[in-house]
C-alpha positions in Angstrom: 14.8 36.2 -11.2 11.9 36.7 -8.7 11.1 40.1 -7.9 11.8 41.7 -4.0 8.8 40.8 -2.2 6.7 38.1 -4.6 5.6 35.3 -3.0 6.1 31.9 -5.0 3.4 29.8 -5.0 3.4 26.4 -3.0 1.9 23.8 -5.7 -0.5 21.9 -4.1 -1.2 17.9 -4.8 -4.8 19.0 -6.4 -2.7 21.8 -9.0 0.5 19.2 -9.8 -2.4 16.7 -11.0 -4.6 19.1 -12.8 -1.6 20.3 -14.5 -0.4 16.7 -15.4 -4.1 16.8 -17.1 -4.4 20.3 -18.7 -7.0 21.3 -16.8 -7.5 24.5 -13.9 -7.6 23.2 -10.3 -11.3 23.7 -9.9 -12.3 22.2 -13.3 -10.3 19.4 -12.5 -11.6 18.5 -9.3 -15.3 19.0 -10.4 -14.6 16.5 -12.5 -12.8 14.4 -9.9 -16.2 14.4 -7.8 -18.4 14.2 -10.2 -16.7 10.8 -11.7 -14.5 8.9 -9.3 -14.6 10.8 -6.2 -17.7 10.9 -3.9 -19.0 14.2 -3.7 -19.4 14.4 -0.2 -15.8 13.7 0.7 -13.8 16.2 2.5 -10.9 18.4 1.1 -8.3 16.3 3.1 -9.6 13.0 1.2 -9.7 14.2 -1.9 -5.8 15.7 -0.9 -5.1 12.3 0.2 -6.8 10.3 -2.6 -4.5 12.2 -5.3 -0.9 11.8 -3.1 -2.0 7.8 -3.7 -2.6 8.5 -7.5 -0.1 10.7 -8.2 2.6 8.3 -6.1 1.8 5.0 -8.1 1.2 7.2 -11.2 -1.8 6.3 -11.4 -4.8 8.2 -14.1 -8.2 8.7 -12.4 -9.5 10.5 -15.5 -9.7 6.9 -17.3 -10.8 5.0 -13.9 -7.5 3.2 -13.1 -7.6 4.4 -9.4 -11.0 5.9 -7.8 -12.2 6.3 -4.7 -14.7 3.4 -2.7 -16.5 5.3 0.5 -15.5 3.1 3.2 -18.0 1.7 6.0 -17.9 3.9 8.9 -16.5 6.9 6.8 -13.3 8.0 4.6 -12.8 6.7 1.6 -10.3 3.8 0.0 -8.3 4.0 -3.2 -9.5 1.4 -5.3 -7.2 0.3 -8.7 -8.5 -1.5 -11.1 -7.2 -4.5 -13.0 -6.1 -1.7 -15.2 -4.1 0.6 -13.4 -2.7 -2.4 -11.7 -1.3 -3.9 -15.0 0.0 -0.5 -15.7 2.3 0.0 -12.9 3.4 -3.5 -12.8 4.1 -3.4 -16.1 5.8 0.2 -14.9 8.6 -1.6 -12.9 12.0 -1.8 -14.3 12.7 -4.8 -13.2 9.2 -6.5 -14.2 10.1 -9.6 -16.5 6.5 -10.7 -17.1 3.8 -12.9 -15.4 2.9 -16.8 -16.0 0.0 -18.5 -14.7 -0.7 -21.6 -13.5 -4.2 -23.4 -12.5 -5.1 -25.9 -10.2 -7.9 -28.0 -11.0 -9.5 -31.1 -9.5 -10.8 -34.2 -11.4 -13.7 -32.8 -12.4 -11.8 -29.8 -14.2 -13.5 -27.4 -12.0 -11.0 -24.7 -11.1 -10.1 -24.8 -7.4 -6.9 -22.1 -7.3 -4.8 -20.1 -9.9 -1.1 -19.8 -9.2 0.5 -16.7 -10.3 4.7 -16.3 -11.1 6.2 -12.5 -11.4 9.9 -13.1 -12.6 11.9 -10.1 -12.0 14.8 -9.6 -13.7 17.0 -9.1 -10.7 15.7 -12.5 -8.9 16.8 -16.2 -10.2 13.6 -17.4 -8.6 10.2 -16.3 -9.4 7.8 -14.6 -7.0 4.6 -17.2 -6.8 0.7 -16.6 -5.2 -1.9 -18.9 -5.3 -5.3 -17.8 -5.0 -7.7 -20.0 -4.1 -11.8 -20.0 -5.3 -13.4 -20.9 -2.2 -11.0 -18.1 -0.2 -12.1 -15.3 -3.3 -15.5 -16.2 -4.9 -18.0 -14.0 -4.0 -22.0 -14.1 -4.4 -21.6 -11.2 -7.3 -22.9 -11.3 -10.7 -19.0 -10.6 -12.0 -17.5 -13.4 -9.8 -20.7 -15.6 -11.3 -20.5 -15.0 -14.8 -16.7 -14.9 -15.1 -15.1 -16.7 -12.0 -11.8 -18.0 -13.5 -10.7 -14.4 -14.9 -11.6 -12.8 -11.8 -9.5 -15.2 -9.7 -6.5 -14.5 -12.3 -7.3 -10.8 -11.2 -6.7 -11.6 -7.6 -3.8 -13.3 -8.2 -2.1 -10.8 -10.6 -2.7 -8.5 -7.7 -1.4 -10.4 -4.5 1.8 -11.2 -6.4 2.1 -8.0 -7.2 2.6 -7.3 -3.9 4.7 -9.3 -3.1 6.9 -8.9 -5.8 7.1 -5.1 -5.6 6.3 -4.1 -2.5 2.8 -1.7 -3.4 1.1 -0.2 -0.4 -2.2 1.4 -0.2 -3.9 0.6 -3.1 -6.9 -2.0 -3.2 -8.8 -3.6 -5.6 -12.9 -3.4 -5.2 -13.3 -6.6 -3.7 -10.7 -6.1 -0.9 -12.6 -2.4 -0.5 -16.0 -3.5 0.2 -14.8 -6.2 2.9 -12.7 -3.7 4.7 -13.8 -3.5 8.5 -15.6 -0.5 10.0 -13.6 2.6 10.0 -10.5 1.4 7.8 -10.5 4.4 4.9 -8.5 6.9 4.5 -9.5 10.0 6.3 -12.5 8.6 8.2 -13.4 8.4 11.9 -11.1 6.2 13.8 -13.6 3.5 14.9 -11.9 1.5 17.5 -13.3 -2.3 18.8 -12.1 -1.7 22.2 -14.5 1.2 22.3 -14.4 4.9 23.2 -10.8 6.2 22.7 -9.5 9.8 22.3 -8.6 11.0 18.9 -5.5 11.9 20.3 -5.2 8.4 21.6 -6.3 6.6 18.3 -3.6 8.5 16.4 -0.9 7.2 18.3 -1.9 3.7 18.5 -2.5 4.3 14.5 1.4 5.5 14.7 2.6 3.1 16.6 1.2 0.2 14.4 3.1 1.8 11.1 6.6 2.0 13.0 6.1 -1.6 14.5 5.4 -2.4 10.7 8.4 -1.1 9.1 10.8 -1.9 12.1 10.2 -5.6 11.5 10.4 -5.0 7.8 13.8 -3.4 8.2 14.7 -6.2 11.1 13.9 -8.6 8.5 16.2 -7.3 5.8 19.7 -8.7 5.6 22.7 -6.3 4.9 23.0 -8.4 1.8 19.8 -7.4 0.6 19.7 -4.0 1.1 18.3 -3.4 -2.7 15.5 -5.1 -2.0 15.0 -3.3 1.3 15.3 0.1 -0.3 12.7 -0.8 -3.0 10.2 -2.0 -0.5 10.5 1.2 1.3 10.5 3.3 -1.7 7.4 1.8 -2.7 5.5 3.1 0.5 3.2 6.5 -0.3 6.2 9.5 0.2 3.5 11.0 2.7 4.1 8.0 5.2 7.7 7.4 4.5 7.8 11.1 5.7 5.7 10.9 8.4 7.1 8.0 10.4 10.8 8.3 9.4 12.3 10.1 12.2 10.1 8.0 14.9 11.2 5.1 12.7 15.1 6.3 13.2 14.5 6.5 17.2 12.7 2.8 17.4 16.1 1.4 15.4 18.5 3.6 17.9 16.5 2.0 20.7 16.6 -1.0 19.6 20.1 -1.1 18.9 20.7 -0.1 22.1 18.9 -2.4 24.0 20.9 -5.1 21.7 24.0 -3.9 22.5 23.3 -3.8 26.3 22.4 -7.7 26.2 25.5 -8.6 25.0 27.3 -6.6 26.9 25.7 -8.5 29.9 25.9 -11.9 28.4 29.8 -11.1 28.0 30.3 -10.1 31.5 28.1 -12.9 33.1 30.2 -15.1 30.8 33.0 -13.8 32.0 32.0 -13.7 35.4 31.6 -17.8 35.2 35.1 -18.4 33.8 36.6 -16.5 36.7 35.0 -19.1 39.1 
């Protein structure tokens, strides 16, 4: 039982992760910085990089998530191959991954089609990705250009198949536009807007997201909506849920008004 008048700590996402480690809060971070976290990045990025890890489970110790700086400031949470065959491998319902390659007469490999089966689908979930959307002037995509594209595949199907949010691989990172990572300046093309203002255009895109997420979603497939919002980062989920709520109310308002007025000008006509 607590005693009168002791305060109980608030665990913090920097202490929950150090503890899943073994290690004190300060040690741990150190480490973070001095590894996979750039050292000049600000306590709410390196807050926000661990809510990422810690939400897809993900272990930065042995480099299967770390942070990329972004152009223009903040930082994006890269996973590697590795971390993402962990947590696909993580889902219940994964059923494994086939792959299938497209090649021209030559032999040279144009695309590589990747299949997750899930074990509460009939139908596999299939990406292609192709070699002249992917290949890249790097020494990696060079020297090994047909496991790289199996990479991207993997990934994109992934996706698709689970639903993963907020997690990128390297190559995705380094062509992300100006002022895309987490926690940097908001960087807007139409030019000088407030913070204030940024924010809520920034909010506004994540509700217009999810509402035609949900609006897509049959009632029949409700399981599959639930999963695809459970796989969101909790931090959003939390942050946009009640102005989520509203947009639906609204919506179903608005709905409900139309065919109130279709019914009475349809009724109006048959009284001619």
């Amino acid at each position: 039982m607590t005693e009168p008048g002791t305060q109980i700590a608030r665990k913090s996402v920097t202490y929950d992760m150090a503890e899943r480690f073994g290690m004190e809060p300060a040690a741990f971070e150190q480490t973070m910085r001095a590894t996979v976290f750039p050292g000049a990045g600000t306590k709410e990025q390196f807050a926000a990089f661990l809510m990422v890890a810690r939400e897809h489970n993900l272990n930065p110790v042995t480099r299967e998530i770390y942070a990329f700086p972004a152009k223009g400031g903040g930082i994006i949470p890269v996973v590697s191959i590795d971390g993402w065959i962990r947590i696909i491998n993580e889902q219940p319902a994964m059923d494994g991954l086939t792959f299938t390659d497209l090649r021209d007469d030559d032999g040279k490999l144009l695309a590589i089609t990747c299949s997750v089966h899930r074990k509460d689908r009939s139908h596999p979930i299939m990406v292609t990705e192709y070699m002249s959307e992917c290949s890249r002037a790097t020494d990696t995509w060079k020297q090994w250009p047909a496991r790289m594209l199996r990479h991207k595949a993997t990934i994109q199907a992934a996706r698709y198949a689970f639903g993963f949010a907020g997690i990128y691989d390297q190559d995705e990172a380094e062509r992300m536009p100006v002022g895309a990572g987490l926690g940097g300046p908001a960087l807007l093309a139409a030019g000088a807007k407030s913070s204030s203002q940024a924010k809520k255009d920034k909010d506004d895109e994540w509700v217009d997201k999810m509402i035609a997420m949900i609006e897509s979603v049959e009632e029949a497939d409700a399981l599959k909506h639930q999963e695809r919002w459970l796989a969101l980062p909790l931090a959003w989920r939390e942050a946009y849920e009640d102005k989520i709520v509203a947009r639906i109310e609204e919506a179903q308002f608005v709905q409900h008004q139309r065919a109130t007025d279709i019914t009475a000008a349809i009724a109006a006509e048959t009284a001619k």
